[in-house]
C-alpha positions as a Markdown table, in Angstrom:
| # | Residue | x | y | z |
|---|---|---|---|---|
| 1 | Unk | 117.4 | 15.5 | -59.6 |
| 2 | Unk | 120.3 | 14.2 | -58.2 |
| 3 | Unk | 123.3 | 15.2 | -56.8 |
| 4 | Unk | 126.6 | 13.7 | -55.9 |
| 5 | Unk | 128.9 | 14.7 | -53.0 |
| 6 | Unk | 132.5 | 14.6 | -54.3 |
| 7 | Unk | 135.4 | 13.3 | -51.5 |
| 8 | Unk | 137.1 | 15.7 | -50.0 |
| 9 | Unk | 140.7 | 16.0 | -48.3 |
| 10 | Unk | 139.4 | 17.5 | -45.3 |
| 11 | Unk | 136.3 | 17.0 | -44.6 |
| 12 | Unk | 133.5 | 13.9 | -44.7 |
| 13 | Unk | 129.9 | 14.3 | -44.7 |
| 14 | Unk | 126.6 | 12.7 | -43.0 |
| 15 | Unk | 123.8 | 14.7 | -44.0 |
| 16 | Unk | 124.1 | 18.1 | -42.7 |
| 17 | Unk | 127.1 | 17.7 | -40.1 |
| 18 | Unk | 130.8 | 17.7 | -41.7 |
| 19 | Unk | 133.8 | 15.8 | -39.7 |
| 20 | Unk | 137.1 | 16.3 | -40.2 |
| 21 | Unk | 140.6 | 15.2 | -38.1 |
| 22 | Unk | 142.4 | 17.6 | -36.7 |
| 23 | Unk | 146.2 | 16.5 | -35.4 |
| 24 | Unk | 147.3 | 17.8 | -32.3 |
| 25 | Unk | 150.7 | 18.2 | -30.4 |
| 26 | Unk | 151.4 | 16.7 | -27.4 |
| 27 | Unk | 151.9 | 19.8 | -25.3 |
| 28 | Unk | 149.0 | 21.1 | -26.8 |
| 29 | Unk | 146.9 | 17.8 | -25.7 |
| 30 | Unk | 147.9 | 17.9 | -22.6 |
| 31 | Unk | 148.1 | 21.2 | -21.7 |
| 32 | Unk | 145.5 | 22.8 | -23.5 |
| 33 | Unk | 145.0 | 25.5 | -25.8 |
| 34 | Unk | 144.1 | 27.2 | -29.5 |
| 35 | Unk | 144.2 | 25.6 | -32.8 |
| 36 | Unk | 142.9 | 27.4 | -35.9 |
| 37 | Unk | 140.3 | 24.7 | -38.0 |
| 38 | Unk | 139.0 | 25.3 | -41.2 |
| 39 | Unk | 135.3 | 25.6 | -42.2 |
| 40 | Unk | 133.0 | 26.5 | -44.9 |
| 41 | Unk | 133.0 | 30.0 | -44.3 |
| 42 | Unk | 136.7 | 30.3 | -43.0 |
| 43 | Unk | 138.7 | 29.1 | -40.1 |
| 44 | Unk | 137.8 | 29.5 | -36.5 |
| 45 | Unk | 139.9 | 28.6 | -32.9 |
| 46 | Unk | 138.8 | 25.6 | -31.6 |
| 47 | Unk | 139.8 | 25.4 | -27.5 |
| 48 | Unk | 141.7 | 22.3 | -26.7 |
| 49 | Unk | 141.2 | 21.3 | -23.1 |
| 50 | Unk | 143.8 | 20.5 | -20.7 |
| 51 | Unk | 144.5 | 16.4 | -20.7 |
| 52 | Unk | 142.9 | 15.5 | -23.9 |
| 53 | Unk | 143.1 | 12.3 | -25.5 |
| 54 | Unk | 143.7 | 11.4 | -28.9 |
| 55 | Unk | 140.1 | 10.7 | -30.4 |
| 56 | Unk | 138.5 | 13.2 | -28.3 |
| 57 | Unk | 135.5 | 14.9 | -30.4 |
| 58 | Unk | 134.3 | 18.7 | -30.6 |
| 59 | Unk | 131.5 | 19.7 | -32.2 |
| 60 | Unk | 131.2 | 23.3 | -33.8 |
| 61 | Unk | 127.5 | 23.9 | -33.9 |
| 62 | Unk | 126.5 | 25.7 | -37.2 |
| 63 | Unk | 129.7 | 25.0 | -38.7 |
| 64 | Unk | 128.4 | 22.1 | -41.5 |
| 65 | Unk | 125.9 | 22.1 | -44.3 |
| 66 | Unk | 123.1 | 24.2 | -44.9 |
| 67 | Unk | 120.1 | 22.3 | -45.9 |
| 68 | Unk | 118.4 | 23.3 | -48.9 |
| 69 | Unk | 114.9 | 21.5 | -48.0 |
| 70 | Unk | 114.9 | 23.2 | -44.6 |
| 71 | Unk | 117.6 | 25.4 | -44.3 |
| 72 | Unk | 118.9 | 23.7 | -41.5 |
| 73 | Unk | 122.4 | 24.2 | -41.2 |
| 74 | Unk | 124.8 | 20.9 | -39.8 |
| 75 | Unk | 127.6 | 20.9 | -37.4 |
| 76 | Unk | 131.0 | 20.6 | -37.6 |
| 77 | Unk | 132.6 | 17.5 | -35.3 |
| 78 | Unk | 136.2 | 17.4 | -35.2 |
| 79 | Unk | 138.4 | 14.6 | -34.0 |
| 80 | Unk | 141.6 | 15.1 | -32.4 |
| 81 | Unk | 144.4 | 13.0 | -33.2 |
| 82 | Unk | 147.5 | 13.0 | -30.6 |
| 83 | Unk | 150.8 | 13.3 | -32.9 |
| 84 | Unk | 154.5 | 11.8 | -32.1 |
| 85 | Unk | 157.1 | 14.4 | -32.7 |
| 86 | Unk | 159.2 | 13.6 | -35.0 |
| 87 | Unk | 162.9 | 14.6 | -36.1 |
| 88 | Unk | 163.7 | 14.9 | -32.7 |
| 89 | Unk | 167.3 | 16.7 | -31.9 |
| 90 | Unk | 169.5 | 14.9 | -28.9 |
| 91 | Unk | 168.1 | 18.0 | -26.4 |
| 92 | Unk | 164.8 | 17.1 | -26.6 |
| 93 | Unk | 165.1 | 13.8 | -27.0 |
| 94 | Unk | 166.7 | 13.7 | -23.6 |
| 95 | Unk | 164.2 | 16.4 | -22.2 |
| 96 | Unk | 161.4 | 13.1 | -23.2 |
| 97 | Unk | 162.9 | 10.6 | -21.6 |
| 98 | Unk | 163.8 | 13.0 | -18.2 |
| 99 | Unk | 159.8 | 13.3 | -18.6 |
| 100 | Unk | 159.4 | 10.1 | -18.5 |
| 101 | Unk | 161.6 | 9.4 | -15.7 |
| 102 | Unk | 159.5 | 11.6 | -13.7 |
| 103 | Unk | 155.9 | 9.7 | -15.0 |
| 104 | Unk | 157.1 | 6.8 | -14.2 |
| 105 | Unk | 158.8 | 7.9 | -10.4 |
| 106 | Unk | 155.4 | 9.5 | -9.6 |
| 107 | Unk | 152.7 | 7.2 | -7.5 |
| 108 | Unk | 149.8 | 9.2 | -9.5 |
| 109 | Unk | 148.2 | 8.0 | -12.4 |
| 110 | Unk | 148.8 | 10.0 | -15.6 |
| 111 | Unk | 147.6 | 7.4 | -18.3 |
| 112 | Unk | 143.8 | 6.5 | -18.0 |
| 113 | Unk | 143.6 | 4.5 | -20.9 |
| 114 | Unk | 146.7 | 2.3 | -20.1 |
| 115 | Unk | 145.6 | 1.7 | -16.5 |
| 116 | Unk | 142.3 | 0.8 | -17.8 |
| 117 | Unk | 144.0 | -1.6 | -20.4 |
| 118 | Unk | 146.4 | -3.2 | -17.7 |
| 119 | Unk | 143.3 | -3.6 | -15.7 |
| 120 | Unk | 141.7 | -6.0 | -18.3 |
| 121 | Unk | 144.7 | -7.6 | -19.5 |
| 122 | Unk | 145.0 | -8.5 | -15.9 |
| 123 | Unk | 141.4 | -9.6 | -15.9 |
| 124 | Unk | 141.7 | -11.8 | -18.8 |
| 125 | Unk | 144.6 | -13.5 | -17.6 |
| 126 | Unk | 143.1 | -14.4 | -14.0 |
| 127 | Unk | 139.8 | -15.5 | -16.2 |
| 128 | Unk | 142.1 | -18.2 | -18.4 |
| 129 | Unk | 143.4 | -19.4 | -14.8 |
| 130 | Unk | 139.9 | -20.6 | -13.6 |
């Protein structure tokens, strides 16, 4: 016998586990928090740490497929994806770029993966000098 998985708009599968993308605010990615995912059997919170970055994955364990050779039972993996705002009105348009003012004014490092990226364009360009 066979069987065929059809697609689905929320979920993928690999054998037992089940992934699925969840978007995420910024506030919410980087201050933490709650969001509400869906699952087989209904939806459940899933805790957002503080200072998460887009891509970071979750896993719900027990949340995917139940096997029917074993009766093993998959996990759920969730990927977050950081989302822009969008539709912005002119107050918090403004409220961004006062944020920003105060990223860029501060000596501490607040984006890990952009230092990291200077840091090897830098790399590669003193590599094409020698």
């Amino acid at each position: 016998m066979e069987v065929r998985v059809r697609d689905h708009d929320i979920f993928s599968r690999d054998g037992n586990n089940l992934y699925c993308e969840v978007p995420i605010s910024y506030p919410a990615a980087a201050l933490g928090g709650e969001l509400e995912v869906p699952t087989l059997n209904g939806r459940v919170n899933l805790k957002i740490p503080a200072e998460t970055q887009t891509g970071a994955l979750f896993r719900l364990r027990g949340k995917g497929v139940r096997s029917v050779r074993d009766n093993k039972v998959g996990d759920l993996i969730c990927r977050v994806t950081l989302e822009t705002p969008v539709n912005l009105d002119s107050k918090q348009k403004e409220m961004l770029a006062e944020f920003q003012r105060s990223m860029n004014a501060s000596e501490r490092k607040h984006s890990p993966r952009v230092s990291k990226w200077l840091d090897g364009v830098k790399k590669f360009f003193e590599e094409l000098k020698s």
